[in-house]
Backbone of each chain as ProteinMPNN parsed JSONL, in Angstrom:
{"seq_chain_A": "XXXXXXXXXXXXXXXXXXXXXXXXXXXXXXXXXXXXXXXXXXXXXXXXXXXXXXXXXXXXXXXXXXXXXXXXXXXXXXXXXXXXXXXXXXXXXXXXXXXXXXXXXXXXXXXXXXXXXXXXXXXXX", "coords_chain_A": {"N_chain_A": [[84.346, 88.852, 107.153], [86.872, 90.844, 105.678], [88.061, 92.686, 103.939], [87.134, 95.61, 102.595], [85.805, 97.224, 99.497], [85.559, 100.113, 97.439], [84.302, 101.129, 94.195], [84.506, 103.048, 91.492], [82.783, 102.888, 88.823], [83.62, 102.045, 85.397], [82.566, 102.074, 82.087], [83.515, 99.548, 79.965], [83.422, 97.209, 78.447], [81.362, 95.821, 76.114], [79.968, 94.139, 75.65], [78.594, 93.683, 78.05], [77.804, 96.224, 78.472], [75.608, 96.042, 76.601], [74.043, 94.166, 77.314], [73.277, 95.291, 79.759], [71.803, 97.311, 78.871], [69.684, 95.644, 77.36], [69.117, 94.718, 79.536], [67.575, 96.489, 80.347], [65.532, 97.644, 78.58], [66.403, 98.988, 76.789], [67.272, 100.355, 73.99], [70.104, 98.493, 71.426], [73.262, 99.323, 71.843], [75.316, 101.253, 69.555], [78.035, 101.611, 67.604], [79.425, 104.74, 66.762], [79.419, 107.794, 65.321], [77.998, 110.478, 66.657], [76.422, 113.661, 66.884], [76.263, 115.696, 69.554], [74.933, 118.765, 71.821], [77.389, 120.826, 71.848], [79.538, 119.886, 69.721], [80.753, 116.666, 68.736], [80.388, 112.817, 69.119], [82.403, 110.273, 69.123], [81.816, 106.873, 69.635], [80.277, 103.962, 71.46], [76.875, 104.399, 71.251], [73.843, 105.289, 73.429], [70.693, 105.176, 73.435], [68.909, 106.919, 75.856], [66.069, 106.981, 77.508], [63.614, 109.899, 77.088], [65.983, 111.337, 76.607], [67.655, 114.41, 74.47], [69.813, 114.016, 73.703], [71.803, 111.222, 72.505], [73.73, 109.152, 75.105], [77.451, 108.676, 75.064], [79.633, 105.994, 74.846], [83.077, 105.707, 75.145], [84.755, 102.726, 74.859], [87.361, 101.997, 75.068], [88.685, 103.974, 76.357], [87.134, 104.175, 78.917], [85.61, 106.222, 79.191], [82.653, 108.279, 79.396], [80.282, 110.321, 77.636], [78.04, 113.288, 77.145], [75.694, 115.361, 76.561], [73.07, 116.769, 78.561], [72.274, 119.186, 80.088], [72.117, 119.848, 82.52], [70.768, 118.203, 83.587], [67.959, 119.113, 82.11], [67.499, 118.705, 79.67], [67.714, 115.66, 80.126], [66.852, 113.137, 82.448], [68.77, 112.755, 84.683], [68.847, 110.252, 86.742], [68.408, 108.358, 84.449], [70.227, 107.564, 82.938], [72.132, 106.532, 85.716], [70.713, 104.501, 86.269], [71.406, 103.207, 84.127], [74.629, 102.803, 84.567], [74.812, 101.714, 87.143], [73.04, 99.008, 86.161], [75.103, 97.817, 84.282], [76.889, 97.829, 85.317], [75.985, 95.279, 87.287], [76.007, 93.507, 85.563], [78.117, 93.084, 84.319], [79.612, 92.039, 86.429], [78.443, 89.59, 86.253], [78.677, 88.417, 84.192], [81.786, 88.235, 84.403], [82.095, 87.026, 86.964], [81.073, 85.004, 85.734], [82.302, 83.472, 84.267], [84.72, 82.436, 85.415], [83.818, 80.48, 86.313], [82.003, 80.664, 89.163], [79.002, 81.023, 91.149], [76.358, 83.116, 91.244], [74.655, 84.942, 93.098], [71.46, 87.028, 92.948], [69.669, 90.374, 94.156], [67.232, 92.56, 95.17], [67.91, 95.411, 96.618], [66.247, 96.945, 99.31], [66.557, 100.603, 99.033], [67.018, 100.41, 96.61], [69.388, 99.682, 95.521], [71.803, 97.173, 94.19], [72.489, 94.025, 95.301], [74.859, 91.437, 94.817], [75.87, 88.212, 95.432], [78.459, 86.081, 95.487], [79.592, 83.17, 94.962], [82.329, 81.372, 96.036], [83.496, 78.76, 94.508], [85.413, 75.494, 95.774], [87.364, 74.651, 94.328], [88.089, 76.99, 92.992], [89.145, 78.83, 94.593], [91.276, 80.183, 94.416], [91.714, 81.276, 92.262]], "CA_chain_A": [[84.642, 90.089, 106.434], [88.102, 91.333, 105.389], [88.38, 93.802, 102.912], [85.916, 96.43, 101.498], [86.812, 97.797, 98.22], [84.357, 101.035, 96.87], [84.648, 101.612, 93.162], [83.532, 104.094, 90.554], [82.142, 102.171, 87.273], [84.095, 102.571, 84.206], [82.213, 100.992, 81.454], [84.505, 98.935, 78.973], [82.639, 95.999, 77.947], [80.83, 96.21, 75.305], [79.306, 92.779, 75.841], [78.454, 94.058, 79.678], [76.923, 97.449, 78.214], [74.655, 95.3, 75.35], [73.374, 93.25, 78.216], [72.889, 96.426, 80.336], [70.627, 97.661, 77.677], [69.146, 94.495, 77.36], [68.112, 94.568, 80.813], [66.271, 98.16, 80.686], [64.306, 97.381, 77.37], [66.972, 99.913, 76.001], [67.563, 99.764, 72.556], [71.671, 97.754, 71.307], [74.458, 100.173, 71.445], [75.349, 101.324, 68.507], [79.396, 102.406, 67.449], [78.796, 105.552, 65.797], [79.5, 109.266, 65.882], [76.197, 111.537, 66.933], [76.295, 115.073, 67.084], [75.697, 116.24, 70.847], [74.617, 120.534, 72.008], [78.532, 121.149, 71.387], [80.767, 118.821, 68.732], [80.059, 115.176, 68.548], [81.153, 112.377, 69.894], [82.391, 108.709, 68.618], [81.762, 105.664, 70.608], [78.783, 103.162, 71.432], [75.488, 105.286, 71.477], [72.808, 104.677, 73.664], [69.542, 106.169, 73.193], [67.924, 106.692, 77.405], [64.207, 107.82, 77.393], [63.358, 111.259, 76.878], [66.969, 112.258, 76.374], [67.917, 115.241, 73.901], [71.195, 113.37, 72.985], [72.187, 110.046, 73.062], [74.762, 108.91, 75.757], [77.938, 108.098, 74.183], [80.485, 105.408, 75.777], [84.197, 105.467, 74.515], [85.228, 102.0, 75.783], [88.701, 101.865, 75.287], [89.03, 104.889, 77.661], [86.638, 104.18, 79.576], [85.058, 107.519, 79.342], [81.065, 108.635, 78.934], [80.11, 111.387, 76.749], [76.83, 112.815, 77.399], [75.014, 116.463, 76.884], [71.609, 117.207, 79.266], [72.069, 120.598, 80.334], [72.4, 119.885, 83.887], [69.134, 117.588, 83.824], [67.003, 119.477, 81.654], [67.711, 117.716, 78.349], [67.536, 114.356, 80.363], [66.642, 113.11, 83.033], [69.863, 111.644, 85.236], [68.628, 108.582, 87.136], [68.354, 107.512, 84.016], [72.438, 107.236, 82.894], [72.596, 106.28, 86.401], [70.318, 102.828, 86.34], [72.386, 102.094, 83.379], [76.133, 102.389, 84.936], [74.295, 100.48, 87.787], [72.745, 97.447, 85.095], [76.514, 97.312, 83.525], [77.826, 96.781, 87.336], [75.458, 94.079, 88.113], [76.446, 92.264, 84.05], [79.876, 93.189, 84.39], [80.342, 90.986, 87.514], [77.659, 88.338, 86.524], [79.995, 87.834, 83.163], [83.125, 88.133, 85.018], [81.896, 85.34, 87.763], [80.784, 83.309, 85.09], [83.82, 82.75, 83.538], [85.271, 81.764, 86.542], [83.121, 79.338, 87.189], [81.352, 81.034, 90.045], [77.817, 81.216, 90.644], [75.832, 84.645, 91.221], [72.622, 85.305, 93.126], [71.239, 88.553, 92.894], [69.261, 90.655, 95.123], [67.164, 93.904, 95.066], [67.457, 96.114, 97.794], [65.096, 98.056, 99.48], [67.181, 101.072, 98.625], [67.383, 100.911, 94.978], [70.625, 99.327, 95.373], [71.474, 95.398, 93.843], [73.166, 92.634, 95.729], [74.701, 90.291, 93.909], [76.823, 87.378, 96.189], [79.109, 85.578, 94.101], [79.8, 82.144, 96.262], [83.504, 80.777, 95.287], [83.735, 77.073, 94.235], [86.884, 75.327, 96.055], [88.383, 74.576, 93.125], [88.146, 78.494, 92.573], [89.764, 79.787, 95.519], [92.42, 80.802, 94.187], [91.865, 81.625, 90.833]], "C_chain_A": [[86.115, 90.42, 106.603], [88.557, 92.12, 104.822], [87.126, 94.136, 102.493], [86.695, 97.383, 100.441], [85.424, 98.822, 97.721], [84.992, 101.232, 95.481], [83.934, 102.097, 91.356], [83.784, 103.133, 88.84], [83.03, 102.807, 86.135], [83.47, 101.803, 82.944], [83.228, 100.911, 80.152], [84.449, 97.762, 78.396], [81.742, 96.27, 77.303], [79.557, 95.132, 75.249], [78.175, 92.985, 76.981], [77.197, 95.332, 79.008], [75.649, 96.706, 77.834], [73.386, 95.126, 76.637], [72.767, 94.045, 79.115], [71.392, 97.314, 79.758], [69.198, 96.957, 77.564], [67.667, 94.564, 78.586], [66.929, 96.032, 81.317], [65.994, 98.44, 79.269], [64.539, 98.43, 76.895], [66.808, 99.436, 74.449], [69.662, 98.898, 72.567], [72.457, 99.57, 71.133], [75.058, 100.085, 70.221], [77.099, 102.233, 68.08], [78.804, 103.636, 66.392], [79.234, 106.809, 66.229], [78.541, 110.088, 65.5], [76.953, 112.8, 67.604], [75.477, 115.34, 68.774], [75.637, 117.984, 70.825], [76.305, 120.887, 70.868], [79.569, 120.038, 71.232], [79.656, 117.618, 69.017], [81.003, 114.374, 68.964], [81.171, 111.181, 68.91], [82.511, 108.002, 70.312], [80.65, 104.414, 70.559], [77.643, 103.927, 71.986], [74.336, 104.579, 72.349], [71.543, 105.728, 73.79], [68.688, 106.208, 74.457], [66.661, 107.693, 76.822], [63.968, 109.02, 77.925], [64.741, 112.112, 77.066], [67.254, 112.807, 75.362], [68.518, 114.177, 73.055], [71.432, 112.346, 73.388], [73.587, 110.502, 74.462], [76.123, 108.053, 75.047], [79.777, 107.514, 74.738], [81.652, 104.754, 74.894], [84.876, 104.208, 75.562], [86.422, 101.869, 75.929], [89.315, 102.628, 76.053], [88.302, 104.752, 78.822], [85.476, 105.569, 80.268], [83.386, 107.185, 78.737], [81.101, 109.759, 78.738], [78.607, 112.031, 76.445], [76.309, 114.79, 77.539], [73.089, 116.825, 77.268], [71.842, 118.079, 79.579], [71.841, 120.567, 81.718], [71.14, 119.136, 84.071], [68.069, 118.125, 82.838], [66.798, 119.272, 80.1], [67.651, 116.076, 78.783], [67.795, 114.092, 81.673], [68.297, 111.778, 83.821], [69.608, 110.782, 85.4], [68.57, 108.048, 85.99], [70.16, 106.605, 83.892], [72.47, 106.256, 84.169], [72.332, 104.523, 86.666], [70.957, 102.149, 84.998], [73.979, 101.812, 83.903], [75.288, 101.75, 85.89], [74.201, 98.891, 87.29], [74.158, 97.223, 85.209], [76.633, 96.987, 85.037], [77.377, 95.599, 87.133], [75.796, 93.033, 86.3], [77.716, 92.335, 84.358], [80.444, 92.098, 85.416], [79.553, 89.763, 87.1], [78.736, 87.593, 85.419], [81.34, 87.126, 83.999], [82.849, 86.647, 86.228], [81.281, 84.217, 86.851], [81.439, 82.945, 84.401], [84.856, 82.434, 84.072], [84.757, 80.25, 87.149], [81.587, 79.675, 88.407], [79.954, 81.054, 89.831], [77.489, 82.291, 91.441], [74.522, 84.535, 92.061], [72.693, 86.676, 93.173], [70.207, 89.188, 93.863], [68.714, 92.043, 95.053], [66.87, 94.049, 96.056], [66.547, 97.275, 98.098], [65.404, 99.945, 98.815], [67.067, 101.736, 97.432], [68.398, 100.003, 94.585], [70.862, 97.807, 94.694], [72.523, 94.91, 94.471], [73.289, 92.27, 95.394], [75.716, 89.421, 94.788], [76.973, 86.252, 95.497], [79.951, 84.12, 95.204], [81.309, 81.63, 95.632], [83.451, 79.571, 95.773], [85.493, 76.592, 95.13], [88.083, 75.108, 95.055], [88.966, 75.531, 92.517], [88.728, 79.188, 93.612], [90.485, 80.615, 95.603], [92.808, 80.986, 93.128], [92.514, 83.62, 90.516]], "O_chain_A": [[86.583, 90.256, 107.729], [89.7, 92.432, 105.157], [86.227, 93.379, 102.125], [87.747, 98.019, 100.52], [84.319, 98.285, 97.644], [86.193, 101.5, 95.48], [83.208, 101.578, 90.509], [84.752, 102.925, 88.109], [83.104, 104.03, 86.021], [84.003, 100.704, 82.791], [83.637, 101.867, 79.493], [85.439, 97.289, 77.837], [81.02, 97.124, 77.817], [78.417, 95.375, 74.853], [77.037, 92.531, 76.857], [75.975, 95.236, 79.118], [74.693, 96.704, 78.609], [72.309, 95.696, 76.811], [71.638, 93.672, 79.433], [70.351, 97.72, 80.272], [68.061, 97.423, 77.635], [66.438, 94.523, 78.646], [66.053, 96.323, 82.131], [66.273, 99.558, 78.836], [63.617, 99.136, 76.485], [66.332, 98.409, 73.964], [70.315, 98.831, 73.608], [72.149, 100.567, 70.481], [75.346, 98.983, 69.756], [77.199, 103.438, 68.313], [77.977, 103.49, 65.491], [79.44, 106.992, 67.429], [78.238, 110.403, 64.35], [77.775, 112.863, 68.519], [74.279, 115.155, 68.99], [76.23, 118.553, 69.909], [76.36, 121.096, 69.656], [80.225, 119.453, 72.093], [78.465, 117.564, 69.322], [82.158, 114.728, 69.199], [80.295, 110.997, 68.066], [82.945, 108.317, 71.42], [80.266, 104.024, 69.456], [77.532, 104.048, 73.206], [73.93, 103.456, 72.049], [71.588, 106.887, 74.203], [67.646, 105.562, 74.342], [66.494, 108.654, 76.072], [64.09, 109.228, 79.132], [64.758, 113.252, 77.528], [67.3, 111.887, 74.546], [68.036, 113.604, 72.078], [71.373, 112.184, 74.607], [74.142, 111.576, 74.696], [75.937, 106.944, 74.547], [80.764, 108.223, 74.937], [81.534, 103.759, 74.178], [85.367, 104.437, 76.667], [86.754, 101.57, 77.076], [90.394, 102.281, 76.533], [88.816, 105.219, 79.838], [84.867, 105.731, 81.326], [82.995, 106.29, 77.988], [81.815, 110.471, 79.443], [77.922, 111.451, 75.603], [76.594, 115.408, 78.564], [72.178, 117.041, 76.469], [70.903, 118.408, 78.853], [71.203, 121.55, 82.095], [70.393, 119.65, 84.903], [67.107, 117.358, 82.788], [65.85, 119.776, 79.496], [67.549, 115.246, 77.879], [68.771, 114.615, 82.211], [68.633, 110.622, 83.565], [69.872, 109.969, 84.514], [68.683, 106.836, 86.174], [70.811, 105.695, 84.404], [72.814, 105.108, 83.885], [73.11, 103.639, 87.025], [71.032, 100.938, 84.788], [74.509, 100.725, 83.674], [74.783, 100.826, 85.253], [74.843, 97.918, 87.683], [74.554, 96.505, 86.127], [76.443, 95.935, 85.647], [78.182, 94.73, 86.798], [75.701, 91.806, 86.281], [78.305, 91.309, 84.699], [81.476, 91.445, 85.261], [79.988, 88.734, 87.618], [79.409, 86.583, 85.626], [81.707, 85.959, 84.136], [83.392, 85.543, 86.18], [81.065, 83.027, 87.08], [81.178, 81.919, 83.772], [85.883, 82.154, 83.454], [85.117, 79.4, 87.963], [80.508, 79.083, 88.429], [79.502, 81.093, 88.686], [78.248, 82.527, 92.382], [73.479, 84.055, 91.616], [73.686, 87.375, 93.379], [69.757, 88.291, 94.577], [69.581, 92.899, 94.875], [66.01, 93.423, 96.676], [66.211, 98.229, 97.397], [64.491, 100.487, 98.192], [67.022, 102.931, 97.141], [68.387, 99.526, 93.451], [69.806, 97.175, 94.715], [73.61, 95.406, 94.177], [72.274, 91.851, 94.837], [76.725, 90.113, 94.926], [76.095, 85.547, 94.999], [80.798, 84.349, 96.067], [81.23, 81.523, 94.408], [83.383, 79.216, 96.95], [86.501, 77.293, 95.046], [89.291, 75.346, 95.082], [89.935, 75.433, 91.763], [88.789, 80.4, 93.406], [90.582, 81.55, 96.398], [93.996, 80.934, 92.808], [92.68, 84.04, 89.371]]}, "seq_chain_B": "XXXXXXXXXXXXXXXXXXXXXXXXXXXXXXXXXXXXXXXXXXXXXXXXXXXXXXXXXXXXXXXX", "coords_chain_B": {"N_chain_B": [[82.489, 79.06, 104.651], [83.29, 80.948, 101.071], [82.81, 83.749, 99.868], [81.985, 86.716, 97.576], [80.59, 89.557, 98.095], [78.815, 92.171, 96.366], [77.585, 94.97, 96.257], [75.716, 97.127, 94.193], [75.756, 100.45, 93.815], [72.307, 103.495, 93.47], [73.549, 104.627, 91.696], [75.511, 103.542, 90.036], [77.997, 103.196, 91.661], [79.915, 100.712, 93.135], [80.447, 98.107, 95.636], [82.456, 96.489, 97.023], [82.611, 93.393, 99.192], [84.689, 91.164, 100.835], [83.953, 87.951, 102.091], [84.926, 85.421, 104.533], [87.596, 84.831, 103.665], [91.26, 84.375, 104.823], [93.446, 86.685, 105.748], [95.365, 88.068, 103.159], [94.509, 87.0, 100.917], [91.642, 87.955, 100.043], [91.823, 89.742, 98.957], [93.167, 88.997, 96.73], [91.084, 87.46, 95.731], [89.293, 88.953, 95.284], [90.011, 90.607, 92.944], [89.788, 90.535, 90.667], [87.08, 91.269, 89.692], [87.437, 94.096, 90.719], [89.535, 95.394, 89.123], [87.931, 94.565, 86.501], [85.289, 95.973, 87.083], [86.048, 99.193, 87.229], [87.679, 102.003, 88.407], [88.876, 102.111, 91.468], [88.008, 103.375, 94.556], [88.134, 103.831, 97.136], [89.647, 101.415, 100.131], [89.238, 99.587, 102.587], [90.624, 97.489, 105.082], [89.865, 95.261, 107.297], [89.497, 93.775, 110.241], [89.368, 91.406, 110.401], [91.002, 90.816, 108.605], [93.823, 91.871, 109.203], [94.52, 90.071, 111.606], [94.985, 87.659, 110.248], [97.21, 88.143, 108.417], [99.493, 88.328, 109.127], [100.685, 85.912, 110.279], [102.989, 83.017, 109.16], [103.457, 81.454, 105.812], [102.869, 78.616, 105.701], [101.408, 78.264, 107.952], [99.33, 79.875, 107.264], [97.912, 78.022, 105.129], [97.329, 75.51, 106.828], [95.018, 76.766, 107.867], [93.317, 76.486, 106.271]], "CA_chain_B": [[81.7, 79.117, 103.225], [84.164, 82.294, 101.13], [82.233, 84.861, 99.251], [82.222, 88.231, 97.743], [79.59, 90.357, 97.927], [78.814, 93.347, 95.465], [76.682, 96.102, 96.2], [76.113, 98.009, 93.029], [74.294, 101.993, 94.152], [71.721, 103.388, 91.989], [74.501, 105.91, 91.145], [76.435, 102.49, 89.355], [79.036, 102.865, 92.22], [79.948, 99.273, 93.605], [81.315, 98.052, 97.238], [82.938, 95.022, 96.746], [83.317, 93.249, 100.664], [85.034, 89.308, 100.705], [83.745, 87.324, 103.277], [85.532, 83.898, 104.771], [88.648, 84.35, 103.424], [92.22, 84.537, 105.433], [94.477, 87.376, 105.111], [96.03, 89.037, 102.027], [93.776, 86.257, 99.93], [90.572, 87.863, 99.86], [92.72, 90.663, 97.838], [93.591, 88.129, 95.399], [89.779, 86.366, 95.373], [88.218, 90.215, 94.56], [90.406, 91.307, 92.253], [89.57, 90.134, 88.804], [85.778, 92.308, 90.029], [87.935, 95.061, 91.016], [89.776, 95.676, 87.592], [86.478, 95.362, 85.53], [84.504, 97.268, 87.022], [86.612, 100.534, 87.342], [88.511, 103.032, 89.829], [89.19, 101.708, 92.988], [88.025, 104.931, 94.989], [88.573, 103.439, 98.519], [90.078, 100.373, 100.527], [89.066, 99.387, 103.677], [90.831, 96.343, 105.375], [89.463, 95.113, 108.337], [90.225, 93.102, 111.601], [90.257, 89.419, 110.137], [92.597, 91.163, 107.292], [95.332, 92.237, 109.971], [94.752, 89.081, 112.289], [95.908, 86.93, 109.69], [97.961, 88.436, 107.126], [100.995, 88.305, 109.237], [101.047, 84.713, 110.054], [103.791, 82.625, 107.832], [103.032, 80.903, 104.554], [102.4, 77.263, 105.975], [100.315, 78.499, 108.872], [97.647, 79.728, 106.516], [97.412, 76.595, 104.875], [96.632, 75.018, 107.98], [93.703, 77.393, 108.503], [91.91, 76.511, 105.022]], "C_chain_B": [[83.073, 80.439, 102.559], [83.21, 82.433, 99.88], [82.604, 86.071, 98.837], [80.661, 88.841, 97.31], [79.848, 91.541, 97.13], [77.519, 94.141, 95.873], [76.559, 97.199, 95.218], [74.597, 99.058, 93.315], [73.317, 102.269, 92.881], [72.428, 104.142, 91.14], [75.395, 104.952, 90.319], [77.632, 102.732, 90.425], [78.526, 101.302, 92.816], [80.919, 99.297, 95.054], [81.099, 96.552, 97.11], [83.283, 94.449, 98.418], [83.534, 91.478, 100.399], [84.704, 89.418, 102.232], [84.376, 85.788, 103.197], [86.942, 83.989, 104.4], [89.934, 84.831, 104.639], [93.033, 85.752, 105.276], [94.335, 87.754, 103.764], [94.491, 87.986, 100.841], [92.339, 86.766, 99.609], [91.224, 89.322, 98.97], [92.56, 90.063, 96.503], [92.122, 87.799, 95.043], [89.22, 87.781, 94.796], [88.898, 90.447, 93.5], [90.442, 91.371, 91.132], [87.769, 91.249, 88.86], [86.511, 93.484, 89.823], [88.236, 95.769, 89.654], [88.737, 95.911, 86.882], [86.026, 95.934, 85.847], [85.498, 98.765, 87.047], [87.825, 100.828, 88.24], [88.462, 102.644, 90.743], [89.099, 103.026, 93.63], [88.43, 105.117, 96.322], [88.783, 101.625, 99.028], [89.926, 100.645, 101.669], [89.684, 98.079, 104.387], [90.526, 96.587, 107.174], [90.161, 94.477, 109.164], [90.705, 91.977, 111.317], [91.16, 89.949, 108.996], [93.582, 91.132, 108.475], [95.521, 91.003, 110.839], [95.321, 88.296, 111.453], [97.068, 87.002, 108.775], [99.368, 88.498, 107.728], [101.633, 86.516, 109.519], [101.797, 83.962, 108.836], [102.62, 81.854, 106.698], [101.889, 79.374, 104.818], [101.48, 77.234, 106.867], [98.792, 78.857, 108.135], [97.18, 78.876, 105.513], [96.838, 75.687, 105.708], [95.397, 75.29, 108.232], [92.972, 76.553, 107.468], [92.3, 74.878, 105.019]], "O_chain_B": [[83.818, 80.889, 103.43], [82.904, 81.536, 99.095], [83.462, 86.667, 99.489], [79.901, 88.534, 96.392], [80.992, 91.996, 97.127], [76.422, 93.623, 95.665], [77.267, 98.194, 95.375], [73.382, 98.892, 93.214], [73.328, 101.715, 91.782], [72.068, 104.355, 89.982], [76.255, 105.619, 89.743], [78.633, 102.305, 89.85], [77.394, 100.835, 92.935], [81.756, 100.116, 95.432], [80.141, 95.779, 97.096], [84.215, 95.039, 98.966], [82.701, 90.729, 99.888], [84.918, 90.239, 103.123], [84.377, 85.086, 102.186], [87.613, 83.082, 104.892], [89.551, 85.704, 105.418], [93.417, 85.698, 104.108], [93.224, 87.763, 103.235], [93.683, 88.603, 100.146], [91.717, 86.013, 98.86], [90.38, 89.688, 98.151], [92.0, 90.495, 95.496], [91.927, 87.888, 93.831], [88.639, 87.672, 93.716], [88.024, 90.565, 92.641], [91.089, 92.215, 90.511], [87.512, 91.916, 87.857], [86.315, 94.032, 88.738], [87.449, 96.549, 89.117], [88.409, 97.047, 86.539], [85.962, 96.942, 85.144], [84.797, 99.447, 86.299], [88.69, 100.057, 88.655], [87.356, 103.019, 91.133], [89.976, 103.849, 93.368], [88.94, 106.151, 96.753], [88.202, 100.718, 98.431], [90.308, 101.735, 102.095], [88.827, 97.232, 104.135], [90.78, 97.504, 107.955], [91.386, 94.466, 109.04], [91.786, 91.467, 111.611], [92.084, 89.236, 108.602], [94.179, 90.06, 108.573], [96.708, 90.695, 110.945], [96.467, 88.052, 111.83], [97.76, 86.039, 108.448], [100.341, 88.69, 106.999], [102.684, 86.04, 109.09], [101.414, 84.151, 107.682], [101.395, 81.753, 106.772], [100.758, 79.118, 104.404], [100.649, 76.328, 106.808], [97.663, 78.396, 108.307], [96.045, 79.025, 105.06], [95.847, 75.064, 105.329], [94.619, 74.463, 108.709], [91.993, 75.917, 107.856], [91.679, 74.097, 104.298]]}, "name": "protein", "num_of_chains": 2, "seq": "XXXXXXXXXXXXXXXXXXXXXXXXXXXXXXXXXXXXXXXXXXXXXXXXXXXXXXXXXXXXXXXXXXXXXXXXXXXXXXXXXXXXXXXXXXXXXXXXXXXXXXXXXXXXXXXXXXXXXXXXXXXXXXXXXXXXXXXXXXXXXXXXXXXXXXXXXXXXXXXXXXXXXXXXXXXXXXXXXXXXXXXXXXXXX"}
C-alpha cells in the first residue's frame, strides 16, 4: 500500500452511464430536455423507479440535475446505486483499454470491489 | 504482484488504494482512474510512499 485517493463521482461518460443503466435493468439514457417541479433541465435523462422526475446528467459539466423534494418524490438510494454502477463501469472501461484485467467483488456492506491487476507491460502506462 | 484497488460506496463515492508499487509511481499507475471518475476529495500517502520516493532515479529501477 502507498497511496489512498477518495473521490466524489462525476459522471461524464455517456458510454459508462448506458452501461450503468444497463446494469440496474434501467431503461438507455436519453439526451433530452424534461421539465422537472421548477424549470427543466437538458442532458441525458434517466428514468429511476418510482421517481416524480427523471434524473438528468449534464456530461460535459459533469453536473446531475434532479427534483425529489428531499426524498419524497424519490426515493435516494436509488440515484445513489446508480453513481455507484457508473463507478464500478467507469473503471471496468477505463482498465480495459489499458489492457488491464478487472475482478469485481460485492461487499458485505453494499459497497463493490473491483481489483484491477496491472500487466508488466502496463506499468507504466 | 502491483495493483489498484477501487472501492466504489453505495453513495457512488470511490477509494482508490495502489498496492506493490514504489514511490511517486503508484501516483502515475492510479491516475488515468482518478481523472474519470471525478473530484479528488482526499489524498492519503502512506509509509511505502515516503520510504521510497526519495531514493534517486536509478535506485528505483533496481527495486522493480
Amino acid at each position: 500500500m502507498s497511496h489512498i485517493v477518495t473521490i466524489q463521482t462525476e459522471v461524464r461518460d455517456v458510454e459508462a452511464l448506458g452501461l450503468a443503466c444497463r446494469r440496474l435493468e434501467l431503461g438507455e439514457p436519453v439526451q433530452e430536455t424534461v421539465p422537472l417541479f421548477s424549470g427543466e433541465a437538458t442532458g441525458y435523462a434517466v428514468r429511476l423507479p418510482d421517481w416524480r422526475y427523471p434524473v438528468v446528467f449534464d456530461v460535459e459539466r459533469g453536473q446531475v440535475r434532479y427534483d425529489n423534494f428531499e426524498g419524497r418524490w424519490g426515493e435516494p438510494a436509488h440515484l445513489n446505486r446508480l453513481l455507484q454502477s457508473y463507478g464500478v463501469e467507469k473503471c471496468r472501461l477505463e482498465a480495459r483499454r489499458k489492457g488491464h484485467s478487472v475482478l469485481e467483488n460485492q461487499l458485505s456492506d453494499g459497497s463493490i470491489k473491483l481489483t484491477i491487476q496491472i500487466g508488466e507491460g502496463h506499468a507504466n502506462d | 504482484m502491483q495493483t489498484i484497488e477501487i472501492i466504489i460506496s453505495t453513495d457512488g463515492q470511490s477509494r482508490i488504494e495502489t498496492r506493490g508499487f514504489t514511490g511517486s509511481r503508484c501516483r502515475d499507475a492510479s491516475q488515468f482512474l482518478e481523472s474519470a471518475l471525478g473530484k479528488v476529495s482526499s489524498e492519503q500517502l502512506t509509509a511505502e510512499y515516503h520510504q521510497c520516493v526519495q531514493h534517486p532515479p536509478n535506485q528505483l529501477r533496481q527495486e522493480n
